[in-house]
N, C-alpha and C positions, 0 to 999 in steps of 0.2 A: 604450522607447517606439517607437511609428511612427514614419518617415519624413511621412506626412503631420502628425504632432503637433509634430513637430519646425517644419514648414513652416508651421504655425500661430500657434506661438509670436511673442509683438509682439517689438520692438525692444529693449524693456528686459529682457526673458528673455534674448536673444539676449547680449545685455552682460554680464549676470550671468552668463554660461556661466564656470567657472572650468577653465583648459584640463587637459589628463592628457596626460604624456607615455609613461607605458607601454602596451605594445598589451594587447589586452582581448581573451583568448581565450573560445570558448564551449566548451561541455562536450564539441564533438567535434574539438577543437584549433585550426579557424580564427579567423583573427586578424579581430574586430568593430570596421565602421569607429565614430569614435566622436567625438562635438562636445563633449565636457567635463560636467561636474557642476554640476550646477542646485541652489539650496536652496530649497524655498517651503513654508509651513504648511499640513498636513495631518489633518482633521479625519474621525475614525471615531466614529459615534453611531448610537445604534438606535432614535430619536428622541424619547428620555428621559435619556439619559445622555452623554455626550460626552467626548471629548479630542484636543487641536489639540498635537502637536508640529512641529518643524522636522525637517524629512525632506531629505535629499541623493542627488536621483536622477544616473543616468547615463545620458548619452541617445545612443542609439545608434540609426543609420544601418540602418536591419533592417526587413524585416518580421516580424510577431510576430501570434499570435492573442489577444497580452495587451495592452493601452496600457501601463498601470504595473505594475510586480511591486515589492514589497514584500521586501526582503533578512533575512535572520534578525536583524543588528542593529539593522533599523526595529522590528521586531517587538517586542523589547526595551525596544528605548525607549517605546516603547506599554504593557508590561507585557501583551501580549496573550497569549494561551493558546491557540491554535487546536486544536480537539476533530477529527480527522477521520471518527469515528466518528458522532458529531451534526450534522457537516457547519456547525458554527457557528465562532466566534469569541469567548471572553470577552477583553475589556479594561476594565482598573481601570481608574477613574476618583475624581473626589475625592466625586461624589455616590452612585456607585454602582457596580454591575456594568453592560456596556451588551454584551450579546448580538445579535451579528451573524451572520445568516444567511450561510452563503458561496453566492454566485449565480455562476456565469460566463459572462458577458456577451463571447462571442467573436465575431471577423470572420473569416469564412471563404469560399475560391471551392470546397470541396468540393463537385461537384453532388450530392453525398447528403445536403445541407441540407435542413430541412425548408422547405415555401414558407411556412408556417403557424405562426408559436409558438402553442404548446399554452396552452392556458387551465390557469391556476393550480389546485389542486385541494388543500384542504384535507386534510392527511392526518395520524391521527395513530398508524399502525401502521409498520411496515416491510411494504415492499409484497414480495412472495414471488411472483417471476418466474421463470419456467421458460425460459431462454435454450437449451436445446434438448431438441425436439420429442421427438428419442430417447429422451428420460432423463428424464417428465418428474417423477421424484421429487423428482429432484436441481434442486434450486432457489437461486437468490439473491436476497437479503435485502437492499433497497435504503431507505435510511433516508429517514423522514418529513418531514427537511426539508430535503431536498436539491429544488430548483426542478422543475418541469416541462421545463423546454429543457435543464436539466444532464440529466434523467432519459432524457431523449430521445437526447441525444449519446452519454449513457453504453450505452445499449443497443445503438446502433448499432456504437459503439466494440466491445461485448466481441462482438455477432452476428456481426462482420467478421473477428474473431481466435478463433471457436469451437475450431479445430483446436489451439489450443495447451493446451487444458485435457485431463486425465486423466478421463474419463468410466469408465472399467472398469478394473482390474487390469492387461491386457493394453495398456493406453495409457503406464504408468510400465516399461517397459524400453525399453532399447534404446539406452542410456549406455552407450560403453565403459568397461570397466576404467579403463583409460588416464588416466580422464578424470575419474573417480569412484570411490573405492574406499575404503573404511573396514578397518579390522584393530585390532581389540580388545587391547590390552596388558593383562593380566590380572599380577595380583598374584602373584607362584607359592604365597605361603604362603596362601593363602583355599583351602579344598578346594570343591568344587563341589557344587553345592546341586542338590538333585532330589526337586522339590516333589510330596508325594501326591495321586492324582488326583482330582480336583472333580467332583462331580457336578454336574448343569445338568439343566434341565426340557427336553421332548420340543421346546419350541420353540428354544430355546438349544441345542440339540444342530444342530437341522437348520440352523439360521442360521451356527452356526462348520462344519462341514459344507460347507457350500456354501462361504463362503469361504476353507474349506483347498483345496477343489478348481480352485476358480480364479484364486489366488496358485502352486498345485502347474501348473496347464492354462496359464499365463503364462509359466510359467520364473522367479518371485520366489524363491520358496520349494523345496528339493527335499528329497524322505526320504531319513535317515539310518536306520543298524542300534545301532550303541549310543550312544547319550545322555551327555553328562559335567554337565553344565545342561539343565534341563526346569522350565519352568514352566508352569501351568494358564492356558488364555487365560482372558479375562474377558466375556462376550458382555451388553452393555447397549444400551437402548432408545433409540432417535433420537427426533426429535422428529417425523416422519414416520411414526411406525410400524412401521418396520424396525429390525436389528438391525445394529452395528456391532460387529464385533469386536477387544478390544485384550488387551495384553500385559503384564503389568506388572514390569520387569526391574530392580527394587528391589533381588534378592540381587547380580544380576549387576554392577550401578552400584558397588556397595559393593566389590566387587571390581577393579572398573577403577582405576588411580592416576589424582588426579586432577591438572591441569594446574598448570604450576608461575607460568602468567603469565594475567593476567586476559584476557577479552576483549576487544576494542576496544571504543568508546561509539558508536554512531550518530552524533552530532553529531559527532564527532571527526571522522569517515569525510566527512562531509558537508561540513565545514570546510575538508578538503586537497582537494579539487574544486571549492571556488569561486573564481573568477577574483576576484584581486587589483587592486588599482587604488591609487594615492597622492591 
């Protein structure tokens, strides 16, 4: 929470603070000052469906461009599903499903605030915005029901960090080795597969063409003289009109041993970074 929500709270909140004796780090290791754990009923509806649990915040001494965050196991106890691709929320209920928009509603001194929130705009496409003028094929796909002042932040958010995105071939190097490096453990008993060449139509020639020439003009890619694995690329149609080309390395997969320990789970990962509390 705020420091002003905190200072808001009456007398009998204030009582109910039940204290915490361990310190309360945040994700970049300092230690958050903190007034104890608060419980009060919490009610999420989409103005047909509803459900009220007892939720136990921790209020902390901070400023924040959030009031209340919501922890994985409130979310649970909600039964909630949060979609981030829909930008919604389902939560069971005993009447129904009740679908909640995610809106966020922030407090900011950024002078790159708008003075003006944007009027709502009923939308039922993904809007296809060209975040730079360069490129402007290369589009993002911003979902229908993501708010107008989310849509607004979010633009300013990615226009301010353009430079980190790979717009051309020539933008993905420049990793050292050191730092990045992959090496193929191949089976010794698989002999190696050298796939007969494919023909492709006068368009599919010049589309993989073009970019063998500017993965080879990058320094991605370099020619070799004899081949041990060769597979035919595959050159299919974007939804713009151009042509992407991929690879499909099916023999070679089959050849790799595969690993003897599973991956980690996201949640899991997510679990050992959040701050603890009794």
């Amino acid at each position: 929470m705020y420091e002003q929500c905190f200072e808001q709270l009456d007398e009998d909140d204030k009582v109910r603070l039940k204290p915490i004796h361990l310190p309360v780090s945040s994700f970049g290791g300092e230690v958050m000052p903190h007034e104890g754990d608060l419980s009060f009923l919490v009610t999420l509806s989409d103005g047909t469906h509803s459900r009220t649990e007892d939720v136990e915040f921790l209020v902390l001494l901070t400023t924040s461009k959030h009031d209340i965050i919501l922890g994985r196991e409130e979310i649970g106890d909600f039964n909630a599903h949060p979609s981030k691709a829909h930008g919604a929320v389902g939560v069971l209920t005993r009447t129904g499903v009740a679908i909640i928009h995610i809106s966020c509603h922030c407090l900011t001194t950024d002078s790159s605030k708008p003075s003006m929130v944007p009027q709502q705009v009923h939308r039922t496409e993904p809007e296809k915005w060209v975040l730079n003028k360069k490129f402007p094929d290369q589009t993002i796909k911003i979902g229908p029901a993501i708010s107008e002042i989310v849509r607004t932040f979010l633009k300013q958010l990615l226009t301010k960090n353009t430079y980190i995105f790979a717009w051309k071939s020539a933008d993905m190097t420049g990793v050292p080795r050191k730092i990045a490096e992959l090496k193929l453990r191949l089976n010794p008993t698989f002999m190696p597969i050298v796939q007969k060449k494919r023909k492709m139509g006068p368009e599919q020639t010049k589309a993989m063409n073009k970019n063998v020439h500017d993965l080879l003009h990058a320094g991605i890619i370099r020619e070799i003289q004899y081949q041990t694995w060769v597979t035919n690329p595959v050159i299919v149609p974007k939804s713009n009109g151009t042509w992407r080309m991929c690879i499909d390395f099916k023999d070679l997969n089959k050849a790799c041993p595969k690993d003897c320990y599973p991956l980690p789970k996201i949640d899991l990962k997510v679990d050992v970074v959040a701050p603890r509390s009794s």
